[in-house]
PAFIFI-997609 format. One record per residue (C-alpha): residue number from 0; residue in one letter; x, y, z. Coordinates in Angstrom, 2 decimals. Each point is the difference from the previous one (the first is absolute). Layout:
<sites>
+-----+-----+---------+---------+---------+
:   n : res :      xx :      yy :      zz :
+-----+-----+---------+---------+---------+
: NUM :   a :       X :       Y :       Z :
...
+-----+-----+---------+---------+---------+
</sites>
This chain:
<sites>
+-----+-----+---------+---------+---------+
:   n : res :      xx :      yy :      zz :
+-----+-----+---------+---------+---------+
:   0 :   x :  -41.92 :   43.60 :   29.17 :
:   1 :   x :   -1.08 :    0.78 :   -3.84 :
:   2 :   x :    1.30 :   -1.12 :   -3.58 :
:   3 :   x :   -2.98 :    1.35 :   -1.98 :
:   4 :   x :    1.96 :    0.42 :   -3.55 :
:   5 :   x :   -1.09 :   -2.60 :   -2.92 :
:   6 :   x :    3.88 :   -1.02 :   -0.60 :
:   7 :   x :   -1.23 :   -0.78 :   -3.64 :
:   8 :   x :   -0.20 :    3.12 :   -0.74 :
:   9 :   x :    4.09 :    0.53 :    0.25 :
:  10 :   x :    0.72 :   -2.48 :   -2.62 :
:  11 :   x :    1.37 :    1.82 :   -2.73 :
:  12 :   x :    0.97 :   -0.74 :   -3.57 :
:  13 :   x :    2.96 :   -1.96 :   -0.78 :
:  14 :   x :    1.58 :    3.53 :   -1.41 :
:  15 :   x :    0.19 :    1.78 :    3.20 :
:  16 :   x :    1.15 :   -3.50 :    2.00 :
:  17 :   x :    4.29 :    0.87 :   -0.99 :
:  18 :   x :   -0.10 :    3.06 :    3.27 :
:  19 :   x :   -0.77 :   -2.69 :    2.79 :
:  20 :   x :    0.78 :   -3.35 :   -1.37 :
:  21 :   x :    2.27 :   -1.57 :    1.55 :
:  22 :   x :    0.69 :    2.90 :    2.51 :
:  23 :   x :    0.50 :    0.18 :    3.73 :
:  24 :   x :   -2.15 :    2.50 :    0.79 :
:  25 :   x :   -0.99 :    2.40 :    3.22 :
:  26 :   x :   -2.18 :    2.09 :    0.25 :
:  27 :   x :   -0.73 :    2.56 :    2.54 :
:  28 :   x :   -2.65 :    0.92 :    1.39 :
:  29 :   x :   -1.67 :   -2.97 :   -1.30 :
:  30 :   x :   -2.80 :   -0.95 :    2.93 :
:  31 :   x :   -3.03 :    2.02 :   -0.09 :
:  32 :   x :   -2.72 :   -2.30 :   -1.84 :
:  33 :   x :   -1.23 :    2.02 :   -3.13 :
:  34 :   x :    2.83 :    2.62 :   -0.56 :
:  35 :   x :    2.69 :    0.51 :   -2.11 :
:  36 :   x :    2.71 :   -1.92 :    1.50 :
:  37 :   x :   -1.96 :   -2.96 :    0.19 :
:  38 :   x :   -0.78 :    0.38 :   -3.54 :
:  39 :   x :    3.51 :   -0.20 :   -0.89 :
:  40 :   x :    0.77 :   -3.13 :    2.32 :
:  41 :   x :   -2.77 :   -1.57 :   -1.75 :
:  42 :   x :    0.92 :    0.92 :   -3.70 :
:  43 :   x :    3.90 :   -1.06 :    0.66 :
:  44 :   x :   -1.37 :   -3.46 :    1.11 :
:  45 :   x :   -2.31 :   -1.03 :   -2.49 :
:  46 :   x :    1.82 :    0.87 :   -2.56 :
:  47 :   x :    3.28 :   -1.70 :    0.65 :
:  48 :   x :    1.90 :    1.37 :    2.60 :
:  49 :   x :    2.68 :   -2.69 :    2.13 :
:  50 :   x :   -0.44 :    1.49 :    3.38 :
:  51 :   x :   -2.49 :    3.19 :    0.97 :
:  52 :   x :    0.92 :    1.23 :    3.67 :
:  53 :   x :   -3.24 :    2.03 :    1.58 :
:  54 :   x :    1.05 :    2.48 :    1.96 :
:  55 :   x :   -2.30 :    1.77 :    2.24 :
:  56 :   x :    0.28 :    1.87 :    3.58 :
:  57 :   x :   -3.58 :    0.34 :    1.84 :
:  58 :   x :   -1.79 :   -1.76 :   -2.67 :
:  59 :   x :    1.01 :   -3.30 :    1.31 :
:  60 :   x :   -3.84 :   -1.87 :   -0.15 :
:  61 :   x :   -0.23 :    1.42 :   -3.47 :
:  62 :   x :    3.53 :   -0.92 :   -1.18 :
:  63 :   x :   -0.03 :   -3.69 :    1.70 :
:  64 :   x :   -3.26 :   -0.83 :   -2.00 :
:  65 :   x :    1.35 :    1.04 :   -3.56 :
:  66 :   x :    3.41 :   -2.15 :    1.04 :
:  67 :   x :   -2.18 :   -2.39 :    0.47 :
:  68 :   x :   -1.94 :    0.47 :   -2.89 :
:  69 :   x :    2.78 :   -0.09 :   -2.05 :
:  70 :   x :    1.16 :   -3.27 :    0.88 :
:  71 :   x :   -3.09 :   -1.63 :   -0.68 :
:  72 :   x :    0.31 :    1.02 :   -3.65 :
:  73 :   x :    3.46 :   -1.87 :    0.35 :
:  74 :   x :    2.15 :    3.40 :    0.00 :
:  75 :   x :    3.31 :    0.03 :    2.12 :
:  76 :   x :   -1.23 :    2.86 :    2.77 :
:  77 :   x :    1.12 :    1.20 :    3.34 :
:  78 :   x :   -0.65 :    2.60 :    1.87 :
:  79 :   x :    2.21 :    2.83 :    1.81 :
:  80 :   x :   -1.62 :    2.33 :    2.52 :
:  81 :   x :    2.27 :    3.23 :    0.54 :
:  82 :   x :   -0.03 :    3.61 :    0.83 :
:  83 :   x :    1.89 :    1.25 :   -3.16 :
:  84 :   x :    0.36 :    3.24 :    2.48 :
:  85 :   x :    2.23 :   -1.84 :    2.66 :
:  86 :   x :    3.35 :   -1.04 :   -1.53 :
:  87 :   x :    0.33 :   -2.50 :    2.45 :
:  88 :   x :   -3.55 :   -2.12 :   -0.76 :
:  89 :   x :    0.98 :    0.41 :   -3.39 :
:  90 :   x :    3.78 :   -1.24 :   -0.02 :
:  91 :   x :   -1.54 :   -3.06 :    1.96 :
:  92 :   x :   -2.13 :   -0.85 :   -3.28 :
:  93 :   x :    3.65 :   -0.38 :   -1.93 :
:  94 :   x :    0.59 :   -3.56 :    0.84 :
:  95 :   x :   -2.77 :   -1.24 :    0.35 :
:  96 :   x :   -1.35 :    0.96 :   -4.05 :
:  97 :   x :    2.96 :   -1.05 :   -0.94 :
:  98 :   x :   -0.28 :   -3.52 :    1.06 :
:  99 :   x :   -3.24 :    0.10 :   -1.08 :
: 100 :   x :    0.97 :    0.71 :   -3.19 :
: 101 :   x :    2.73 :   -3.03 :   -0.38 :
: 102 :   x :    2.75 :    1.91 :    0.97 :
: 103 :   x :   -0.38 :    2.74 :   -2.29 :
: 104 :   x :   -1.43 :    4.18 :    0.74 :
: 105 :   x :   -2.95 :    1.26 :   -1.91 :
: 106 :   x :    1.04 :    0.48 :   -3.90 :
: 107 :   x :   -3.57 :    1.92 :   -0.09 :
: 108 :   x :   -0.55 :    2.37 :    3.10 :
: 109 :   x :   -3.56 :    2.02 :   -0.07 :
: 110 :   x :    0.08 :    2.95 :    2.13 :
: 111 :   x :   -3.78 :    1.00 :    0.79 :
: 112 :   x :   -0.29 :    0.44 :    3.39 :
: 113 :   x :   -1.93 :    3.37 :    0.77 :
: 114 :   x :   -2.49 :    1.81 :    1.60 :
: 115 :   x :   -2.22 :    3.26 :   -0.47 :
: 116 :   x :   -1.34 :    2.80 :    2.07 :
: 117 :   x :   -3.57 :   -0.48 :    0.58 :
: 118 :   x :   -0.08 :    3.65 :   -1.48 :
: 119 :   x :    0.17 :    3.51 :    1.80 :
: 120 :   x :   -0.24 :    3.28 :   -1.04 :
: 121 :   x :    3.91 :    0.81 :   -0.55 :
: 122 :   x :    1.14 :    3.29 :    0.98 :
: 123 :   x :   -3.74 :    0.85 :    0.64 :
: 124 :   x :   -1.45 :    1.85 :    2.90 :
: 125 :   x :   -2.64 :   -2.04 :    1.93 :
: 126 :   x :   -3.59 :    0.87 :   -0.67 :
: 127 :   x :   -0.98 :    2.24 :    2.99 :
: 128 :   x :   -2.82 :   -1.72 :    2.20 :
: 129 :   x :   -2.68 :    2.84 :    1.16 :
: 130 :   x :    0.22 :    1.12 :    3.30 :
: 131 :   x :    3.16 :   -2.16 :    0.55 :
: 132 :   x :    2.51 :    1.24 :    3.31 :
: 133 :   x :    3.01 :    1.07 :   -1.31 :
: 134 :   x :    1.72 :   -2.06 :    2.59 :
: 135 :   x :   -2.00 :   -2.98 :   -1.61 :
: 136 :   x :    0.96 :    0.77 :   -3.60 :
: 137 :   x :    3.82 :    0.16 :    0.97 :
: 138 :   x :   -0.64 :   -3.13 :    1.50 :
: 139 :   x :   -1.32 :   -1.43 :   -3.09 :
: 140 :   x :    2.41 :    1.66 :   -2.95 :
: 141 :   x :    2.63 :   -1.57 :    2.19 :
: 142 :   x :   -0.95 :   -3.41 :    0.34 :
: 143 :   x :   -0.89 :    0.33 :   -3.94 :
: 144 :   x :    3.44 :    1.13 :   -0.35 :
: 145 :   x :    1.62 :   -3.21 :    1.60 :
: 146 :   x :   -2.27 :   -2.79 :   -1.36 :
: 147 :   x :    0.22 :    0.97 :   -3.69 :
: 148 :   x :    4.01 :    0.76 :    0.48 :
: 149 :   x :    0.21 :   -3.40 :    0.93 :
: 150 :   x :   -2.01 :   -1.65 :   -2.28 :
: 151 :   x :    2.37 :    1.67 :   -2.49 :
: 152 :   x :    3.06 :   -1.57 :    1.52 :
: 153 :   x :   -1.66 :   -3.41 :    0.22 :
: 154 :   x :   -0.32 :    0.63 :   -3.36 :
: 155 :   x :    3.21 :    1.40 :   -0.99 :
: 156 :   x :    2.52 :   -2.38 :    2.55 :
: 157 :   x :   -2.10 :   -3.53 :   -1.95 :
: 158 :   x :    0.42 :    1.12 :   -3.39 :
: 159 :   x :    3.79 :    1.79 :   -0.06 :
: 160 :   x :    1.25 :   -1.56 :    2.80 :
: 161 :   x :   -1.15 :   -3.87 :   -0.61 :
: 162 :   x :    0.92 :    0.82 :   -4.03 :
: 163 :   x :    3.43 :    1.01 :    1.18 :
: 164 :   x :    0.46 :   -3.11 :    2.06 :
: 165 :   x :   -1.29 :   -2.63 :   -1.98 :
: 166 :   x :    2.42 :    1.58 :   -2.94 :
: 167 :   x :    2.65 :   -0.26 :    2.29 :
: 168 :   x :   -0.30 :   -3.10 :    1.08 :
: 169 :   x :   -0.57 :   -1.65 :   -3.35 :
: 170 :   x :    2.09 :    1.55 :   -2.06 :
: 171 :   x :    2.59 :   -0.57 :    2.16 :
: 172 :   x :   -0.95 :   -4.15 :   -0.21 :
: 173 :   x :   -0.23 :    0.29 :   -3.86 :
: 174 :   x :    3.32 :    1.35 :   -0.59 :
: 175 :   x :    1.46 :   -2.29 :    2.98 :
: 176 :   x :   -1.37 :   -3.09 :   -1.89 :
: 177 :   x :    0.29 :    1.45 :   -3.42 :
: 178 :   x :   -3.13 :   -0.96 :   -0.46 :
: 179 :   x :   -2.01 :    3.04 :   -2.30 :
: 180 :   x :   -2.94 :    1.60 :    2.20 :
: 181 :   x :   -2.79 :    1.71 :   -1.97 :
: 182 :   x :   -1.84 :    2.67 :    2.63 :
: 183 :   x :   -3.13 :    1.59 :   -1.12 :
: 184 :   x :   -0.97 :    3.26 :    2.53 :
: 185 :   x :   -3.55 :    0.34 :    0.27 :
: 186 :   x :   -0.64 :    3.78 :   -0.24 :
: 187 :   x :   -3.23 :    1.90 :   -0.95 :
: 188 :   x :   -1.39 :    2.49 :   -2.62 :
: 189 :   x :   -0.39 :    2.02 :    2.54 :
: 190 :   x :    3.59 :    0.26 :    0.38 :
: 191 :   x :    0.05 :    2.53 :   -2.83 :
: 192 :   x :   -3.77 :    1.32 :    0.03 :
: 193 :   x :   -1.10 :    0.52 :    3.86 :
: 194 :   x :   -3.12 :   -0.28 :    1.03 :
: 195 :   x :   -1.21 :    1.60 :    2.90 :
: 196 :   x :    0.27 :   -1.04 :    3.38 :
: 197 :   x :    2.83 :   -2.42 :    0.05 :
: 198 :   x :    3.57 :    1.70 :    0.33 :
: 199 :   x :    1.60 :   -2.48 :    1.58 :
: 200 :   x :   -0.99 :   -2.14 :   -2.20 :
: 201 :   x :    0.55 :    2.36 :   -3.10 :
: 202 :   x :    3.77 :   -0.15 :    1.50 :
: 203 :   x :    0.87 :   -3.28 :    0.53 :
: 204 :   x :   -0.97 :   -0.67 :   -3.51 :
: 205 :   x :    1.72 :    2.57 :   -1.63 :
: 206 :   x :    3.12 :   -1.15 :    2.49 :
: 207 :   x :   -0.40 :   -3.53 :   -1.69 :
: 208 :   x :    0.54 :    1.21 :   -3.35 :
: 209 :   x :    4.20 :    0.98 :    0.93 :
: 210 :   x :    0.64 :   -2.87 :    0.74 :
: 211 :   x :    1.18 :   -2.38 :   -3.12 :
: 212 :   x :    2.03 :    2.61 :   -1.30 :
: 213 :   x :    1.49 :    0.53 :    3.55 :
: 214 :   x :    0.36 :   -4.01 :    0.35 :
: 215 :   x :    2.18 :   -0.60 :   -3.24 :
: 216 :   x :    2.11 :    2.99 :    0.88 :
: 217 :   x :    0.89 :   -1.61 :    3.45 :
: 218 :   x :    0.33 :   -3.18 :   -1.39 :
: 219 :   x :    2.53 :    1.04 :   -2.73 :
: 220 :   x :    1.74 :   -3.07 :   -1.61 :
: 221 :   x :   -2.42 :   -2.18 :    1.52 :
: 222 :   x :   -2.78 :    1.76 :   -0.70 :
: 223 :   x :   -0.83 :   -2.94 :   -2.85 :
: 224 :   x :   -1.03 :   -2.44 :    3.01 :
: 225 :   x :   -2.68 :    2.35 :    0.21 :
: 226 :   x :   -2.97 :    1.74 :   -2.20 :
: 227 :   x :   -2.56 :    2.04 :    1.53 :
: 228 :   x :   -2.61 :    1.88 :   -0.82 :
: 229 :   x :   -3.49 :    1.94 :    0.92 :
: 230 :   x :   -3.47 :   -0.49 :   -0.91 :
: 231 :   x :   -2.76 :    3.14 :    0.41 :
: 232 :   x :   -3.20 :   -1.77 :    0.82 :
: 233 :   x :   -3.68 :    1.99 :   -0.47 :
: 234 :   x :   -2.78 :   -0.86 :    2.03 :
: 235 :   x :   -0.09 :   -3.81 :    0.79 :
: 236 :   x :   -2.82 :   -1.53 :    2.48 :
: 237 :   x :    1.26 :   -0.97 :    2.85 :
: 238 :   x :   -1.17 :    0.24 :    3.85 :
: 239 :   x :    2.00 :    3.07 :    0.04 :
: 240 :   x :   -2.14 :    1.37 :   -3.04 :
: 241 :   x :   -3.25 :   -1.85 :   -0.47 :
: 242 :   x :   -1.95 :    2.86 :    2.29 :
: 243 :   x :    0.52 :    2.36 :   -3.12 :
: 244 :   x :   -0.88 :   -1.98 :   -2.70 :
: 245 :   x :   -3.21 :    1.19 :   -0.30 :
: 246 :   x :    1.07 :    3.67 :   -0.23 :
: 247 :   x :    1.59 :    1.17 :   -3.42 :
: 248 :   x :    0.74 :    2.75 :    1.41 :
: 249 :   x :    3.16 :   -1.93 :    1.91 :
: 250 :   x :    1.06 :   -1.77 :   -2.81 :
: 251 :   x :   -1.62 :    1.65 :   -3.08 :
: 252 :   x :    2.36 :    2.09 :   -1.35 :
: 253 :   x :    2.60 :   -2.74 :   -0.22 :
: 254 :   x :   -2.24 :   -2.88 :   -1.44 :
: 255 :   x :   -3.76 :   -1.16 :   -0.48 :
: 256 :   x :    0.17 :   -2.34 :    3.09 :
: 257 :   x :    2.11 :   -1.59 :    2.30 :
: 258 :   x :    1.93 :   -3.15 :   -1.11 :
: 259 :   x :    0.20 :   -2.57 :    1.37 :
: 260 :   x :    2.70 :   -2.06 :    1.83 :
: 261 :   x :    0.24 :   -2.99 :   -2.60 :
: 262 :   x :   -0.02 :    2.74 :   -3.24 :
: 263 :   x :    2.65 :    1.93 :    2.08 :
: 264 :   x :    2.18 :   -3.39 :    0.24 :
: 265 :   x :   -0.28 :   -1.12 :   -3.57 :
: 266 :   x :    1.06 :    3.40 :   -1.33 :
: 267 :   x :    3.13 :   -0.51 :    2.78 :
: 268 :   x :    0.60 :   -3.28 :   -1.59 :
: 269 :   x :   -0.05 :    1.53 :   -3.35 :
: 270 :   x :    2.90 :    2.56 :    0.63 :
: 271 :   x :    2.12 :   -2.11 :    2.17 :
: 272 :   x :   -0.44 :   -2.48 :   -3.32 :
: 273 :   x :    2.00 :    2.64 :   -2.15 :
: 274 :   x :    3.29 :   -0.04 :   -0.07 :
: 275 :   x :    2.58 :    1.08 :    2.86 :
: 276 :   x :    1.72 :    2.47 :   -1.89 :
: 277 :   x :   -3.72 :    1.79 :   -0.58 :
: 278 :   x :   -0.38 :   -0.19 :    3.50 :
: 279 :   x :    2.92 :    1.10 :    1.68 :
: 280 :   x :   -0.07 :    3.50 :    2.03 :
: 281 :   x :   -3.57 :    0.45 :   -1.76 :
: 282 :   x :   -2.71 :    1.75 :    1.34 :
: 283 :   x :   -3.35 :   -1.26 :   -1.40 :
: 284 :   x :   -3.21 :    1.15 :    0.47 :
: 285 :   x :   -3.04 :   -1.91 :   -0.51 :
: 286 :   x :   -3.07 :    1.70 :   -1.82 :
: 287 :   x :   -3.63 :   -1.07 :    0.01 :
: 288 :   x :   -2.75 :    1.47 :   -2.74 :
: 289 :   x :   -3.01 :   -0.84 :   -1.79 :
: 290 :   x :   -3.09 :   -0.91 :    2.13 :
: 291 :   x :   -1.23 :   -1.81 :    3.17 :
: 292 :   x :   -1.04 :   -2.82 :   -2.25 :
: 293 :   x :    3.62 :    0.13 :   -2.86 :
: 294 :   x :    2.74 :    1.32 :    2.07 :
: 295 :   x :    3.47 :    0.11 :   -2.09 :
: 296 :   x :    2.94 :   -0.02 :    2.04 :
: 297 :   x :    3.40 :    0.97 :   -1.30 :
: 298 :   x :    3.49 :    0.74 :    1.27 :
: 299 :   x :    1.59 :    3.02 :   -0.31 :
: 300 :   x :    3.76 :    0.28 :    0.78 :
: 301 :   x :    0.27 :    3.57 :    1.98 :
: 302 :   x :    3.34 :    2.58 :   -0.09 :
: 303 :   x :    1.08 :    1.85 :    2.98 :
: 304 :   x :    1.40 :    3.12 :   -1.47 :
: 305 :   x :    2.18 :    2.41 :    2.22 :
: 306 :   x :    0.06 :    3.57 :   -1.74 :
: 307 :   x :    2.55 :    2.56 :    1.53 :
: 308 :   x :    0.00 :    3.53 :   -1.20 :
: 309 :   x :    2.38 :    2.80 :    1.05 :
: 310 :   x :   -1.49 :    2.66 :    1.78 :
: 311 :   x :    1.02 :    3.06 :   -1.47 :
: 312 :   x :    0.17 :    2.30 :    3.01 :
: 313 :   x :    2.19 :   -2.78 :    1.24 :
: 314 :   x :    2.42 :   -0.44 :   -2.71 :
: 315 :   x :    0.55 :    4.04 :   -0.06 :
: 316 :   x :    0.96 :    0.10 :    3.78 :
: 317 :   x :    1.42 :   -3.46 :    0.47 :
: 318 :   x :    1.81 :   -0.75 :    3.58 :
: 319 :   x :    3.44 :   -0.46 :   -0.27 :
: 320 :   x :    2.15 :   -1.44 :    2.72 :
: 321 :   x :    4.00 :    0.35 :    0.57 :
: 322 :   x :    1.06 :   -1.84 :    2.91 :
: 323 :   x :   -1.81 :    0.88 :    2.83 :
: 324 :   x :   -1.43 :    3.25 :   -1.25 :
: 325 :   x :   -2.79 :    0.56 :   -2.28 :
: 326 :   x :   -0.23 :    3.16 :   -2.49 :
: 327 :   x :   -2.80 :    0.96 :   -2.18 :
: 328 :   x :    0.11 :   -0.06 :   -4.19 :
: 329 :   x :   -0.17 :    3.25 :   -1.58 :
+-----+-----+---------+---------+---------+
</sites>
C-alpha cells in the first residue's frame, strides 16, 4: 500500500478552481500511486470538487490508500474497482456511483485508463543469435510473435474498448437525467507523432481522437447533455514512464524533460476552466518548452484535416454500373 504524492502540491489557483468545483467527478484509471490518474483525482478534490469517484481495476492497494487519503483532507471520495474491458464489471459500477453521488451520474467523467507496450521492435526481424538451431529460432520468432500481439490488444481492448463503454454508459445517464456531462478523453501526442515501438498504443490513441465528433453525432438533439473532448499529453512521469526520464533521447524531441503529474493536472484544470463552447469536440494538445529548470507549457487546439483528391487515371475510366451489369467509361 503507497500514497507517496505531497497533495499540496495539487492546490491550484482560484482561476483554474471553475472546471471541478462543485463537480461529481470520476476518473478512470485513477489507482496507481504517482501517475496521471491519480493526479487528476487529487487536483479535482482539492480544488473543489462535490464527489471524486476513484476508479481503478488491479491497482486496488494503491487506489484504497489515495480514497483514503482523500478523505482525510475532508474530500467526498469513494472508490470503484472495475475492468472497464468487461461490460458486465463495469455496468455493476452504475448504481452504485450513482448513489454515491446523491442520486445523481458523473457531470465530469475522466477517461484515462491505459496501458503501453513495454516496447518491441514492430515489424522488425529478430536479431539472429550465432550458432542458433533453426528449429530454436522458429521457436523463438513465434513466441515473440504472440507475447507482443497481445500486449498490443491489452493495450488496444483498455483504451477503445473501456473509452467506448464508459461513454456509453454515461452519456446515456446524462441525457436520462438531463443532467450536462463534460467527458475529457485522455489521448497522447503520440497519437499524431509515433514513436517507435508502441503501435498498439500509437492506435488506441489515435482511435480516441473520433470519438467527440462521433458522440454528438449519435447523440443528435440531445447531444447538449453532453460535451466532450480530447487532450494530447507529452511525456508525464509516471510508473509507466519514470524508467526514461533520464534519457532525452525518449522524450527530447518533444520537450526538455518529463512533467510531472501535478504540472500535467493544473494545465488540465486550466482548459477544463475555459468555457464549454471552447471545449466542445476539441482536440488539444499540450506543449512543453524552455528548459529542465523554466519549462512553459501551453495548449494548442489541434485540426484533423481529411484531404481527398481525384485520381486522375480513375476519373478517366470510372466504373459504371446499370443494374446488375457493369460497363467500362470510354
Amino acid at each position: 500500500m503507497a500514497f507517496t504524492v505531497q497533495p499540496d502540491s495539487f492546490r491550484f489557483a482560484n482561476e483554474f478552481r471553475s472546471g471541478v468545483a462543485g463537480k461529481r467527478v470520476l476518473i478512470t484509471g485513477a489507482g496507481k500511486d504517482g501517475g496521471l490518474g491519480q493526479a487528476f483525482a487529487l487536483a479535482a478534490g482539492l480544488n473543489g470538487a462535490a464527489a471524486v469517484g476513484v476508479h481503478f481495476h488491479s491497482s486496488y492497494s494503491d487506489g484504497f490508500d489515495l480514497v483514503s487519503a482523500l478523505r482525510k483532507l475532508e474530500v467526498n471520495a469513494f472508490p470503484v474497482q472495475a475492468d472497464v474491458t468487461n461490460l458486465g464489471d463495469l455496468w455493476a459500477t452504475r448504481s452504485y456511483v450513482i448513489e454515491q453521488m446523491d442520486g445523481k451520474p458523473p457531470n465530469l467523467l475522466i477517461c484515462n485508463s491505459g496501458l503501453t507496450e513495454k516496447g518491441y521492435g514492430f515489424g522488425r526481424a529478430l536479431k539472429e543469435i550465432p550458432d542458433e538451431p533453426l528449429a530454436m529460432r522458429r521457436a523463438r520468432v513465434r513466441q515473440h510473435f504472440i507475447d507482443s500481439l497481445h500486449e498490443s490488444r491489452l493495450v488496444l481492448n483498455t483504451k477503445i474498448d473501456g473509452f467506448l463503454a464508459m461513454t456509453h454508459l454515461w452519456a446515456g445517464e446524462a441525457v436520462y437525467h438531463q443532467e450536462f456531462l463534460q467527458l475529457i478523453y485522455v489521448s497522447s501526442r503520440q497519437a499524431i507523432d509515433p514513436g517507435v515501438s508502441v503501435p498498439g498504443y500509437v492506435i488506441s490513441n489515435w482511435a480516441v481522437l473520433q470519438l467527440p465528433k462521433m458522440l454528438a453525432v449519435n447523440l443528435g438533439q440531445n447531444a447538449k447533455f453532453v460535451g466532450a473532448a480530447c487532450i494530447l499529453l507529452p511525456f508525464i512521469r509516471t510508473s509507466m514512464t519514470d524508467q526514461y526520464a533520464g534519457n532525452p533521447k525518449v522524450f527530447g524531441r518533444w520537450q526538455p524533460r518529463m512533467l510531472e503529474p501535478n504540472e500535467a493536472a493544473e494545465a488540465l484544470l486550466q482548459l477544463l476552466a475555459r468555457p464549454q463552447a471552447e471545449l466542445d469536440k476539441g482536440l488539444f494538445e499540450l506543449m512543453a518548452d524552455g528548459t529542465p529548470d523554466e519549462v512553459d507549457v501551453i495548449w494548442k487546439k489541434v485540426g484533423l484535416e481529411v484531404r481527398e483528391e481525384a485520381m486522375a487515371w480513375s476519373r478517366g475510366g470510372s466504373l459504371q454500373f446499370h443494374g446488375q451489369h457493369r460497363a467500362v467509361k470510354k
